[in-house]
Structure formats: C-alpha cells, structure tokens
N, C-alpha and C positions, 0 to 999 in steps of 0.2 A: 091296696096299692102300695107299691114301693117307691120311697123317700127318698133315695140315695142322692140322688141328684140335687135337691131342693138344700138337704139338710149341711152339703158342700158349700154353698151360695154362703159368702162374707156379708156382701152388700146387699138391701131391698130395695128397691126402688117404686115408691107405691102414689098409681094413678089415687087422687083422692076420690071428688065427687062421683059415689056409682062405684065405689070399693069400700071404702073407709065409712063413708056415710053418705045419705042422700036431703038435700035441704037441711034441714034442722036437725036430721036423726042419726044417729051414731049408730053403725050395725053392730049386732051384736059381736060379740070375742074381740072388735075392733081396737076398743082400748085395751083390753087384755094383749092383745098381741105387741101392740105398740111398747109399753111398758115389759113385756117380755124379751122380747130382741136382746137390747142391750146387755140381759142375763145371759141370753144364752152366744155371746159373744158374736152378735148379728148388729152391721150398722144398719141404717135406713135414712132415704130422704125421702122427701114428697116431690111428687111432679104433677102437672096440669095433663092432659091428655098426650106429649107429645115426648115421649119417654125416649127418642132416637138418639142420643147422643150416651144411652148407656152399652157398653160394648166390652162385654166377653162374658166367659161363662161362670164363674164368680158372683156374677153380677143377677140378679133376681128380678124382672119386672113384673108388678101386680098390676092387672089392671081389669077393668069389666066392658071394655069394648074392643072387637076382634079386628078391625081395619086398624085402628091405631096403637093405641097399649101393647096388643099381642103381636103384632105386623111387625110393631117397632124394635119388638125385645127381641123376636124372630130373626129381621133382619142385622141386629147390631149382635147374634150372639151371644146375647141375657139368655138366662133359663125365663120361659115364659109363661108364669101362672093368671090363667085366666078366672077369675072370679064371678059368680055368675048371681052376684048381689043385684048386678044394674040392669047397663042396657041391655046385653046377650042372654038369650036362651036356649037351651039343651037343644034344641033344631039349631038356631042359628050355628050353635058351634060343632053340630056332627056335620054340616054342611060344608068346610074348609080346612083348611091345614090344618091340622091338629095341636095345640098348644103343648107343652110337654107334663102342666096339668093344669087340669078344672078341677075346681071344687066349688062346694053352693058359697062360700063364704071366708072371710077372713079369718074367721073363726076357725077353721079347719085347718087355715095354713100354720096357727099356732099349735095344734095338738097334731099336726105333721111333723113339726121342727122340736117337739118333746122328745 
C-alpha cells in the first residue's frame, strides 16, 4: 500500500479507547507510536469518540469505529485511518465508504509513517 497521503498529515488526532488500548491493555506498537511522532515531526492529540471538529487534510484521524471516528474525519476533511483493533471488522468496513486507510492496528500506522 501507498503512504503518501498519511505520511503528509502534520497533525493526529487519535480516538483512544478501541485504538490506543482497550480496558487495561495497551495495543501493541501503541506506545511505540506515541513516542514516535513527535520524532518524526508529527503532532498528536487524544479525542473521545467524537473527532468532528478536526477539519482538513493535514489533519489525521485515527479511530476504530466506522459511524463516528471515520464519519467524522470523512466529513471534516481529516485523512481517515480506520484501525481495526476495536469495535470494527474487516466485513464491517468492506460494507461502507471506504476509509482512506485500514490497518489491523496502530502499530502499522507507525511503520507507515517510517
């Protein structure tokens, strides 16, 4: 898969719970990625499920649920990576718009951005 687009994005904007970690657990590359950004000259904030107020393309939203996270980055004009740590699965997301990418994990979006 090609990057290009991801690896332009300034800002992240990252849905926590069901991307980052779930209960107690931290996914994997999670903190690796976290701690990477800032390397690679990437800001990042955290958001609760309701990412609408991030608008333009610049702008990155992560998230693992396909009505809100991806909806929201969709309609504000974020590039919209859908992570499919949480609640979405590989049916769920062949069945609607298309995010601009999935990957299993946050993990991946850091050896994306390598």
């Amino acid at each position: 898969m090609e990057y290009s687009k991801l690896k332009e994005c300034e800002r992240f904007l990252f849905d926590m719970d069901g991307t980052l970690y779930l209960g107690d657990d931290v996914y994997p590359g999670a903190r690796e990625l976290m701690e990477a950004l800032p390397a690679l000259g990437k800001r990042y904030i955290y958001l609760t499920s309701n990412s609408s107020r991030a608008a333009n393309e610049k702008n990155c939203a992560v998230g693992d649920r396909l009505y809100t996270d991806i909806a929201a980055a969709q309609n504000a004009s974020a590039v919209p990576v859908l992570v499919l740590s949480g609640e979405t699965t590989p049916e769920m997301a062949a069945a609607v718009r298309q995010p601009d990418y999935t990957l299993p994990s946050v993990k991946e979006l850091l050896e994306a951005l390598c």
